[in-house]
N, CA, C and O atoms as a GROMACS GRO file, in nm:
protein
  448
    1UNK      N    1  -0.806  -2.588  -1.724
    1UNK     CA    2  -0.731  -2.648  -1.614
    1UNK      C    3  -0.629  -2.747  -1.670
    1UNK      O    4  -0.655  -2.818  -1.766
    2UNK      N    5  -0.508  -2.748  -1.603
    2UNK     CA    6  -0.389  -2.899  -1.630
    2UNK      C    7  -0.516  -2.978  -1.607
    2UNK      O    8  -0.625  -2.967  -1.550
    3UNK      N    9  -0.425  -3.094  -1.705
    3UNK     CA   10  -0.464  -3.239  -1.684
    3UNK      C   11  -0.445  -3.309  -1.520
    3UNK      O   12  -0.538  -3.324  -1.441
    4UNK      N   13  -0.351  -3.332  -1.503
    4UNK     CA   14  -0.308  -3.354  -1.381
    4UNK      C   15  -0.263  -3.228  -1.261
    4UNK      O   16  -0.164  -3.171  -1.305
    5UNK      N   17  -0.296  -3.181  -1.152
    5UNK     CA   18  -0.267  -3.115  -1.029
    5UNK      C   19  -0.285  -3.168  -0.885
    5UNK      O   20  -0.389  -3.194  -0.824
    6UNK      N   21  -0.136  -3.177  -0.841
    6UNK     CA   22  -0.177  -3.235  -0.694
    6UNK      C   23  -0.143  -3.104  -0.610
    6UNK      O   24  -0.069  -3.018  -0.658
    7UNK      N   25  -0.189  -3.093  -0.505
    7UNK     CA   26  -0.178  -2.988  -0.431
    7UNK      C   27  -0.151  -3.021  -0.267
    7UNK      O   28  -0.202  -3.122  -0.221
    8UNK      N   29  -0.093  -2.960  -0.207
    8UNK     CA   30  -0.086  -3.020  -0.069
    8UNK      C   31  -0.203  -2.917   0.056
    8UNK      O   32  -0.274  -2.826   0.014
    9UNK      N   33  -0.200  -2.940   0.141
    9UNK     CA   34  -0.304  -2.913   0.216
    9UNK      C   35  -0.334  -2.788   0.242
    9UNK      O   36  -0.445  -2.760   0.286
   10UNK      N   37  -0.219  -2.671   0.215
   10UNK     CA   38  -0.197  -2.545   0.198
   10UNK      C   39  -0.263  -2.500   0.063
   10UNK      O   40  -0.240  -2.382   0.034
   11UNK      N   41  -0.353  -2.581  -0.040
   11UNK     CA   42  -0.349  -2.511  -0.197
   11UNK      C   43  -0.232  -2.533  -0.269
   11UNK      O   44  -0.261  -2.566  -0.384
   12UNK      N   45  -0.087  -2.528  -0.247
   12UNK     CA   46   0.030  -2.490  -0.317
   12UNK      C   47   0.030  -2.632  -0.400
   12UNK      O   48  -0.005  -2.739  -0.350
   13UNK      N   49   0.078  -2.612  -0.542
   13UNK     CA   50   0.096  -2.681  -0.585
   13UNK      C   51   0.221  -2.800  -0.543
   13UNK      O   52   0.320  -2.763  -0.481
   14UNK      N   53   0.202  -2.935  -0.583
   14UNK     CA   54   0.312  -2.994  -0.564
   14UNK      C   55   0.373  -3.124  -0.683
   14UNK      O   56   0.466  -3.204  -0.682
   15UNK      N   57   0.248  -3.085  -0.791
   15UNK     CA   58   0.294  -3.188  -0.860
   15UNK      C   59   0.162  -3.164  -0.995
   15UNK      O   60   0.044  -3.192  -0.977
   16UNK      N   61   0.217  -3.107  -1.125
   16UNK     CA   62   0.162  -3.057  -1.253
   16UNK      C   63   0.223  -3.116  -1.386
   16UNK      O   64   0.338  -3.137  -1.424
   17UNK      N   65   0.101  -3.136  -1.439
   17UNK     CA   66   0.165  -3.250  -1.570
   17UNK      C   67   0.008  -3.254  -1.683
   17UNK      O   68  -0.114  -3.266  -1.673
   18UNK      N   69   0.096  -3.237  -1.770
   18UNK     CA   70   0.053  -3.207  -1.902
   18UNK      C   71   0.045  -3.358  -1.971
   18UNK      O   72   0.143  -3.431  -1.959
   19UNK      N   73  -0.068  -3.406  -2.041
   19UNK     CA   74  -0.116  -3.507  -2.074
   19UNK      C   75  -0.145  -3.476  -2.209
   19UNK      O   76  -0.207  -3.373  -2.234
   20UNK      N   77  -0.095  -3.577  -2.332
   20UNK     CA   78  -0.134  -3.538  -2.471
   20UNK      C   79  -0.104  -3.666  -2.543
   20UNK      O   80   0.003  -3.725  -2.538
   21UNK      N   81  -0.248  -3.717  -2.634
   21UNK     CA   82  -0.210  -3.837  -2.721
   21UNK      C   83  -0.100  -3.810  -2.826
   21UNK      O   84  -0.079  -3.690  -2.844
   22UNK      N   85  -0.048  -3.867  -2.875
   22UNK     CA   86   0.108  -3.876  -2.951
   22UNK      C   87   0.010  -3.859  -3.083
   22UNK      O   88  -0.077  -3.938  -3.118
   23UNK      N   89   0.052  -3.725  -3.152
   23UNK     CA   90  -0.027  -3.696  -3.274
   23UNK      C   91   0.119  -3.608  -3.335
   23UNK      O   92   0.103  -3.509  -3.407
   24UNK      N   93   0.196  -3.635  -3.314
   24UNK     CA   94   0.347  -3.556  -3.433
   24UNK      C   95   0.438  -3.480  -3.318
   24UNK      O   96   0.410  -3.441  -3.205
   25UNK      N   97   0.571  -3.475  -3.404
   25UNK     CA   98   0.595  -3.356  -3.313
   25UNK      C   99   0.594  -3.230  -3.313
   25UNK      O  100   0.666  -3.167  -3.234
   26UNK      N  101   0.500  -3.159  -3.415
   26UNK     CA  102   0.386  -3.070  -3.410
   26UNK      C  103   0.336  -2.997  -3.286
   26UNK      O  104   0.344  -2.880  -3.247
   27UNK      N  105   0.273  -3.130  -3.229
   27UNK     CA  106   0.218  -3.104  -3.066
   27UNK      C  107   0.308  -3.099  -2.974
   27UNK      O  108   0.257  -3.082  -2.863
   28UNK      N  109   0.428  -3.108  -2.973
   28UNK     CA  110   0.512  -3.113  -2.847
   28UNK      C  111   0.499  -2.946  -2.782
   28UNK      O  112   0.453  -2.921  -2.671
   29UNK      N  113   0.560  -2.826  -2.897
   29UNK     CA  114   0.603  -2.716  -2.824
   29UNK      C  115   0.496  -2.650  -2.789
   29UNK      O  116   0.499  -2.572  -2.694
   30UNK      N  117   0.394  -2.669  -2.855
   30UNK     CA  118   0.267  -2.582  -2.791
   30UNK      C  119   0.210  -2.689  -2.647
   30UNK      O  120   0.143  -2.613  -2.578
   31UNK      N  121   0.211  -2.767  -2.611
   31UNK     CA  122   0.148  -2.880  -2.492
   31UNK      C  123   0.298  -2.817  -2.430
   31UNK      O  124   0.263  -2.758  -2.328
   32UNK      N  125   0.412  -2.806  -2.440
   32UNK     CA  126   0.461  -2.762  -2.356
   32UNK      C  127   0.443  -2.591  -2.316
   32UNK      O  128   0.438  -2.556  -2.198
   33UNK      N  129   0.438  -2.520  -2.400
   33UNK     CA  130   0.423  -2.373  -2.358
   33UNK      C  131   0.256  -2.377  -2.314
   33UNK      O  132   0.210  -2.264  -2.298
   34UNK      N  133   0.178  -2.466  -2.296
   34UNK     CA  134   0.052  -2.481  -2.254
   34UNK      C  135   0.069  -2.505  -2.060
   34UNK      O  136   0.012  -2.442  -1.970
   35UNK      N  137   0.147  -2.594  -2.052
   35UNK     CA  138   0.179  -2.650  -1.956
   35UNK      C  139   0.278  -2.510  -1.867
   35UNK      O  140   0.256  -2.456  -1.759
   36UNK      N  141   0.366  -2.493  -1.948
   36UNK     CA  142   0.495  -2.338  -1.901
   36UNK      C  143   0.406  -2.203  -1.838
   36UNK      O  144   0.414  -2.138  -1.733
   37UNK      N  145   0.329  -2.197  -1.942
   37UNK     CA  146   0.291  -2.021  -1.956
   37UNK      C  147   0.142  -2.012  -1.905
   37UNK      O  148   0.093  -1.899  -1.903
   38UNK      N  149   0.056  -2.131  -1.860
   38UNK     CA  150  -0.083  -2.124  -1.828
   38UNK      C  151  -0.079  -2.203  -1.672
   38UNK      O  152  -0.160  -2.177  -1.583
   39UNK      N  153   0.032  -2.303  -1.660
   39UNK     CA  154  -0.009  -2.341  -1.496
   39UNK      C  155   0.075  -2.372  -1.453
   39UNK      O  156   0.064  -2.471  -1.381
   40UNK      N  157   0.207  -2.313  -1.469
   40UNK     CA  158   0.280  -2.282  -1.386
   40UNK      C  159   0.319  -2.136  -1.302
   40UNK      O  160   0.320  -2.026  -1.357
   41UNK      N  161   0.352  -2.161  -1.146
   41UNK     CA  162   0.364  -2.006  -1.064
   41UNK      C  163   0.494  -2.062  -1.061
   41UNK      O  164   0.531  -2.176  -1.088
   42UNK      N  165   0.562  -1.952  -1.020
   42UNK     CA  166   0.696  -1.915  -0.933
   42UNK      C  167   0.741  -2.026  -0.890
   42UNK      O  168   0.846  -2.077  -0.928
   43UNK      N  169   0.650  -2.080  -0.790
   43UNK     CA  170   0.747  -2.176  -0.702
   43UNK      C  171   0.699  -2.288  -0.784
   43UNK      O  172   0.721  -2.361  -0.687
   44UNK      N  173   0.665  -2.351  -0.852
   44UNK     CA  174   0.650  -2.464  -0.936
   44UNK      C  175   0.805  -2.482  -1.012
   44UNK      O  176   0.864  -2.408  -1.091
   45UNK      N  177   0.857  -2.663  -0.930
   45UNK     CA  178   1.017  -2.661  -1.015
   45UNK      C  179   0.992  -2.818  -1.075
   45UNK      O  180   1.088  -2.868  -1.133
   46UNK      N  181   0.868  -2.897  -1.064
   46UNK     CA  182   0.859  -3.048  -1.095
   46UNK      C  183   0.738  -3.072  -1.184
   46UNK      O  184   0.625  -3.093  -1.139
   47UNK      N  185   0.768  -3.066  -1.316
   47UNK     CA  186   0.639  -3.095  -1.383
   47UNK      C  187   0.659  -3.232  -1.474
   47UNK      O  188   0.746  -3.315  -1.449
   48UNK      N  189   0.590  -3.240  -1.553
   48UNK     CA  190   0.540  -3.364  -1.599
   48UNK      C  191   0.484  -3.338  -1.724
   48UNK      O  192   0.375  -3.280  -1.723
   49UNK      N  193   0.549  -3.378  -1.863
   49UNK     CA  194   0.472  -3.388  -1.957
   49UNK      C  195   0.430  -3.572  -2.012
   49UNK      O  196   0.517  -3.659  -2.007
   50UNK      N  197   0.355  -3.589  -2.038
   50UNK     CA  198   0.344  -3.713  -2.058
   50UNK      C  199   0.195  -3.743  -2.196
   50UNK      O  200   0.078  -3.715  -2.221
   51UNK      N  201   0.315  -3.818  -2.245
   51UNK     CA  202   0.272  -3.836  -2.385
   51UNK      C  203   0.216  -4.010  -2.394
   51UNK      O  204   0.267  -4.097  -2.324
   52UNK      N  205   0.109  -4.035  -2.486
   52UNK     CA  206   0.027  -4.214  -2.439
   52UNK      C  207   0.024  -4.192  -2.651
   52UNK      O  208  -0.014  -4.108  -2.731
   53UNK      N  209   0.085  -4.315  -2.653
   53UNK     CA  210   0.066  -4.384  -2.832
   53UNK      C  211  -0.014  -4.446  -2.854
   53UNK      O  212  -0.021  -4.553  -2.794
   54UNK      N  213  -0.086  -4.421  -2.921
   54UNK     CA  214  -0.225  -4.534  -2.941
   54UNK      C  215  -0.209  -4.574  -3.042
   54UNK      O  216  -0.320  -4.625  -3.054
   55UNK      N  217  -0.168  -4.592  -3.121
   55UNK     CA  218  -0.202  -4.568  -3.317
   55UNK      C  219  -0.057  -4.614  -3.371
   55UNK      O  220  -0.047  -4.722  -3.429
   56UNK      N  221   0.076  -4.512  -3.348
   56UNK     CA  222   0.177  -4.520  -3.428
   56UNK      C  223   0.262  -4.628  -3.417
   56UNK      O  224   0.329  -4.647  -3.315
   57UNK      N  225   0.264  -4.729  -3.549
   57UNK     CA  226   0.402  -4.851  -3.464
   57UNK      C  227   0.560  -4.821  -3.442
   57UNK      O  228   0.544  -4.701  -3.466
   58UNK      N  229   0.626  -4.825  -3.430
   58UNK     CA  230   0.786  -4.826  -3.391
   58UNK      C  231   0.769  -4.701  -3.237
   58UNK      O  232   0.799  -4.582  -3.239
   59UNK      N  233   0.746  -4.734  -3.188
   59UNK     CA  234   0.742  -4.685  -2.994
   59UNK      C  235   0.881  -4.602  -3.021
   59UNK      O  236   0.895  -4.480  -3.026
   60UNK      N  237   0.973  -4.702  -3.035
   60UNK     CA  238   1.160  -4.626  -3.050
   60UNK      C  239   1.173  -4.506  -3.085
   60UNK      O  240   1.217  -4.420  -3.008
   61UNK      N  241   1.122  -4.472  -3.257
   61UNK     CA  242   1.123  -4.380  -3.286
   61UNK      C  243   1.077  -4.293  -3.236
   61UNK      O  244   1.148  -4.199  -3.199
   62UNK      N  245   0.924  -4.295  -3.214
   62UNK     CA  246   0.874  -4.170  -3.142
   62UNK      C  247   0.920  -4.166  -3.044
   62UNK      O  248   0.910  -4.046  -3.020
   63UNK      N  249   0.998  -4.241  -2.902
   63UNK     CA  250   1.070  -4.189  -2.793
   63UNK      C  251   1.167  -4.034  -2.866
   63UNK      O  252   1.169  -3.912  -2.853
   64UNK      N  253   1.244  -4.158  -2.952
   64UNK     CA  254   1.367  -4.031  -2.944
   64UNK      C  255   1.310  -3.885  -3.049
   64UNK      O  256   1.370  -3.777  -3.043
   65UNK      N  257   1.214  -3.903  -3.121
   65UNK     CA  258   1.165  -3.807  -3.237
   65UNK      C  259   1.098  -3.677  -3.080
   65UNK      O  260   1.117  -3.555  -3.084
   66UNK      N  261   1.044  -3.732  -2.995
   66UNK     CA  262   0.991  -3.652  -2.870
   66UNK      C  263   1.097  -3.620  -2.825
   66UNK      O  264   1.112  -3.500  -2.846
   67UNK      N  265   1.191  -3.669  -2.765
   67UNK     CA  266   1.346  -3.586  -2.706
   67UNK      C  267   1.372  -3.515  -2.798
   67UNK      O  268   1.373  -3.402  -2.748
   68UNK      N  269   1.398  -3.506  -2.915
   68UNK     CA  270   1.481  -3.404  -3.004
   68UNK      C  271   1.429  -3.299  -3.007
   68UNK      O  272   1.491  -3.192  -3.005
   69UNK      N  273   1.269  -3.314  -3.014
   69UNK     CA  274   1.201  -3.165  -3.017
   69UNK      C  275   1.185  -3.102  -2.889
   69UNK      O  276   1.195  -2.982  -2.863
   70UNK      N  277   1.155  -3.210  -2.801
   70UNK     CA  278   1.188  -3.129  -2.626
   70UNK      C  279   1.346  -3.039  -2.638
   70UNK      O  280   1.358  -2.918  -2.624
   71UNK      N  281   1.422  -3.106  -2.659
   71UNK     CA  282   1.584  -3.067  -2.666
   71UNK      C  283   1.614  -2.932  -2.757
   71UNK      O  284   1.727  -2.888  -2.777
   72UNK      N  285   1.482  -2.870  -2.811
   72UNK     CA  286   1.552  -2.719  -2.931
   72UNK      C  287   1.381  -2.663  -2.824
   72UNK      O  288   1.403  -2.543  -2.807
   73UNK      N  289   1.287  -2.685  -2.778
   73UNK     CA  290   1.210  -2.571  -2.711
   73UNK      C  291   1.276  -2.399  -2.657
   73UNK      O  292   1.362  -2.389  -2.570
   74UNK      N  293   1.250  -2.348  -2.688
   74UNK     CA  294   1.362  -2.201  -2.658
   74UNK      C  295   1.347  -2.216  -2.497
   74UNK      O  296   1.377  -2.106  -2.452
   75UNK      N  297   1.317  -2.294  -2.400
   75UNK     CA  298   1.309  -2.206  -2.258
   75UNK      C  299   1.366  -2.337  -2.224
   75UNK      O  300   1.390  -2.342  -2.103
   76UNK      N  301   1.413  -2.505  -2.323
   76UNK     CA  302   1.494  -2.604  -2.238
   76UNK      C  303   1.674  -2.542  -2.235
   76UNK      O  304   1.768  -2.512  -2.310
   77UNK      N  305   1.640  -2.548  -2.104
   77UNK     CA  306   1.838  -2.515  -2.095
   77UNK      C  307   1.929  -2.640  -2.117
   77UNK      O  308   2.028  -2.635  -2.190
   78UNK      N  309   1.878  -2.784  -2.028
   78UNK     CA  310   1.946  -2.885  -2.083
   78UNK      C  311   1.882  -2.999  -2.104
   78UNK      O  312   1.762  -2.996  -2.079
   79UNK      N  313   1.925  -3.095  -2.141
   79UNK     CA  314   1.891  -3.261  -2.147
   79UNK      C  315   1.923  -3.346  -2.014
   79UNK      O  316   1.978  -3.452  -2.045
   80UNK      N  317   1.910  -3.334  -1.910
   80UNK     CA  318   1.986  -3.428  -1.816
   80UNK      C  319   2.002  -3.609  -1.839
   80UNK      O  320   2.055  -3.692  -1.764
   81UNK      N  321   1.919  -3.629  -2.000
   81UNK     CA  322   1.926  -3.740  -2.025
   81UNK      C  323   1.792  -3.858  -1.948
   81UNK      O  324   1.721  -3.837  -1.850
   82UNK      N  325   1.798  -3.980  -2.038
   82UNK     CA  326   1.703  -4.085  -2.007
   82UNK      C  327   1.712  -4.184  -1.884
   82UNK      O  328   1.794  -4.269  -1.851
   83UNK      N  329   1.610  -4.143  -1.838
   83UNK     CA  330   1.581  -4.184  -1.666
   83UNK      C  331   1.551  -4.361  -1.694
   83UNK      O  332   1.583  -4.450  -1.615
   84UNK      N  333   1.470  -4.385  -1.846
   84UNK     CA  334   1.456  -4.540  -1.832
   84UNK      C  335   1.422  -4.559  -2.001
   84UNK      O  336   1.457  -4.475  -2.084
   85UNK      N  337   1.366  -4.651  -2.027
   85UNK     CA  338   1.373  -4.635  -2.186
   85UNK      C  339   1.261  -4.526  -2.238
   85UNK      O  340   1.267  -4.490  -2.356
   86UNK      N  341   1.201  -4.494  -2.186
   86UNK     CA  342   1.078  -4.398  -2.211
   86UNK      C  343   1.012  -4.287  -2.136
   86UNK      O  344   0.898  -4.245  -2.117
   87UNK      N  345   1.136  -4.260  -2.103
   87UNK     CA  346   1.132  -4.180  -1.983
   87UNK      C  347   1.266  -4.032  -2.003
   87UNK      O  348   1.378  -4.068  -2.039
   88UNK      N  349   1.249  -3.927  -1.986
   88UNK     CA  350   1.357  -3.876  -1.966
   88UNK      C  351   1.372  -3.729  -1.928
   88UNK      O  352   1.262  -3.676  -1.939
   89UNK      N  353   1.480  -3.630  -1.881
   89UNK     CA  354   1.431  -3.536  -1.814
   89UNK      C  355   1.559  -3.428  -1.844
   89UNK      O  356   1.680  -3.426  -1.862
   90UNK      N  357   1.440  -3.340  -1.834
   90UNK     CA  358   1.479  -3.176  -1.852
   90UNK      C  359   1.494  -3.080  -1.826
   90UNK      O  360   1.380  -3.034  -1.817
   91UNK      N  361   1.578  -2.987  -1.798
   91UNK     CA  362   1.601  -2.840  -1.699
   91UNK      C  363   1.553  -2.718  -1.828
   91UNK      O  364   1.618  -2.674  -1.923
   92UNK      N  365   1.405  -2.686  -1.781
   92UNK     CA  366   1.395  -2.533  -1.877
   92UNK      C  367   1.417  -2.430  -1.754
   92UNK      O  368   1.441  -2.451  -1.636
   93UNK      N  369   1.400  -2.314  -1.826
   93UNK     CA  370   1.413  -2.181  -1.783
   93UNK      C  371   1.260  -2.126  -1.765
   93UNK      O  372   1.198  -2.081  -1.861
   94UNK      N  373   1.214  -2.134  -1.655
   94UNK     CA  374   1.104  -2.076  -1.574
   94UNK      C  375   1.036  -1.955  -1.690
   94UNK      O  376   1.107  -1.858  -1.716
   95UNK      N  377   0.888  -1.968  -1.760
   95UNK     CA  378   0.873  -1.876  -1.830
   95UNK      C  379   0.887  -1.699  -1.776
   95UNK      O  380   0.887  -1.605  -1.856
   96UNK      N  381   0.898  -1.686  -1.618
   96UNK     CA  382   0.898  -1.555  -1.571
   96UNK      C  383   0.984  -1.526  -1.529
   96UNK      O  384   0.992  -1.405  -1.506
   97UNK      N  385   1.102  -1.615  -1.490
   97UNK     CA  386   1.221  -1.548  -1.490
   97UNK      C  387   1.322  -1.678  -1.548
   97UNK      O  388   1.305  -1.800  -1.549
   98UNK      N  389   1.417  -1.603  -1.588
   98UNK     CA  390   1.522  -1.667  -1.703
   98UNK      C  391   1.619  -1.775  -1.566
   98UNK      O  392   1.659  -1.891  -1.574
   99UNK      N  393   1.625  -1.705  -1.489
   99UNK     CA  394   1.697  -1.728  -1.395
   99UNK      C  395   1.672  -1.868  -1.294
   99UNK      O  396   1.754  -1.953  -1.259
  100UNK      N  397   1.512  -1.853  -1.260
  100UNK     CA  398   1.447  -1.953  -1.200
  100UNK      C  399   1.460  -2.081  -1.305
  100UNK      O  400   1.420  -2.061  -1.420
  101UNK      N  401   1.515  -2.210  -1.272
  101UNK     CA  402   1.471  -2.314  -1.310
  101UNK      C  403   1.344  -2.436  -1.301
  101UNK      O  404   1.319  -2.452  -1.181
  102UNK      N  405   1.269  -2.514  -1.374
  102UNK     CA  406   1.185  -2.577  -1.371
  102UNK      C  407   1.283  -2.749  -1.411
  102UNK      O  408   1.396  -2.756  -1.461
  103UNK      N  409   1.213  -2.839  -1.379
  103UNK     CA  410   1.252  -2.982  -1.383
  103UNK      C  411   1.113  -2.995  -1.475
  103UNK      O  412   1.006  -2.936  -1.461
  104UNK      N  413   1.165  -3.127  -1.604
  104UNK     CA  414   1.068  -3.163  -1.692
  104UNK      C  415   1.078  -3.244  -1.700
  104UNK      O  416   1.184  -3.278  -1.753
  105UNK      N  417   0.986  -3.350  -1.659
  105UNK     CA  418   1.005  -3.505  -1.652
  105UNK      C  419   0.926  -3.569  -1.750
  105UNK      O  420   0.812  -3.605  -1.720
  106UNK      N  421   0.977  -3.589  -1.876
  106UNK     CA  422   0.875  -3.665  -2.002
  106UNK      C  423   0.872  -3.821  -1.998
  106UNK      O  424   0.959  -3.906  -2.018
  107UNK      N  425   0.739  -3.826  -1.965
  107UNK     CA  426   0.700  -3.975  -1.995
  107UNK      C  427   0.611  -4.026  -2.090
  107UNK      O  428   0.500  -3.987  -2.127
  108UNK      N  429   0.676  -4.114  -2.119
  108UNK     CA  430   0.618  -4.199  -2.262
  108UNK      C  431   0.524  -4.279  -2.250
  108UNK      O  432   0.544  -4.324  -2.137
  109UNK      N  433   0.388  -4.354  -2.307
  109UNK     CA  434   0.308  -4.458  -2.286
  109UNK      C  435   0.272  -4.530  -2.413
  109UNK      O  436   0.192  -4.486  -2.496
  110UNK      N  437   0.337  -4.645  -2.421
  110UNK     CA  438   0.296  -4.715  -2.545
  110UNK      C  439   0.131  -4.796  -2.540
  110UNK      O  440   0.131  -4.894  -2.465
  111UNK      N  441   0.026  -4.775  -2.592
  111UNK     CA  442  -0.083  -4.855  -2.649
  111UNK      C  443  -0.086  -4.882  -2.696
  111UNK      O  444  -0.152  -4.985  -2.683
  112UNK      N  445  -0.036  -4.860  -2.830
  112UNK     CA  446  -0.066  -4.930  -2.972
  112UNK      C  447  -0.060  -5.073  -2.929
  112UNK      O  448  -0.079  -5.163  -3.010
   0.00000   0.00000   0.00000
């Protein structure tokens, strides 16, 4: 099962997001094709990956070291750019059709 699923009173999804401790960016493209190709349907266009630092110091770096590798995934079409300092969002291409778009909203969580 996703980490996170909200659903509205019909079953239909309305809100899916992928949760992963900050361990390289290694883990980015598979937590995203985890998130793409296992729980997302058709009508799913608002997801959520969201990444929590426990361990690594300089926060900065790993923001932007996580955008760069979001930014070459084969199914992101664009960058729409940073929503806040740790925050930022993305238009891929729907894994079942090229055509359909998805919204990717990456959020950051510093612990360390």
């Amino acid at each position: 099962k996703t980490d996170i699923l909200v659903q509205n009173e019909r079953g239909e999804n309305v809100f899916i997001a992928e949760c992963k401790v900050w361990g390289g960016e290694a883990q980015i493209h598979p937590a995203l094709d985890q998130l793409l190709h296992r729980y997302v349907t058709w009508r799913d266009e608002k997801l959520a990956f969201i990444i929590f630092n426990k361990t690594v110091k300089g926060f900065s770096e790993i923001i932007d070291k996580a955008i760069e590798t979001v930014k070459v995934h084969p199914l992101c079409k664009r960058f729409l750019g940073k929503t806040r300092d740790s925050t930022a969002s993305f238009i891929f291409a729907h894994p079942d059709d090229p055509k359909k778009e998805v919204l990717i909203e990456l959020l950051m969580f510093n612990c360390a």
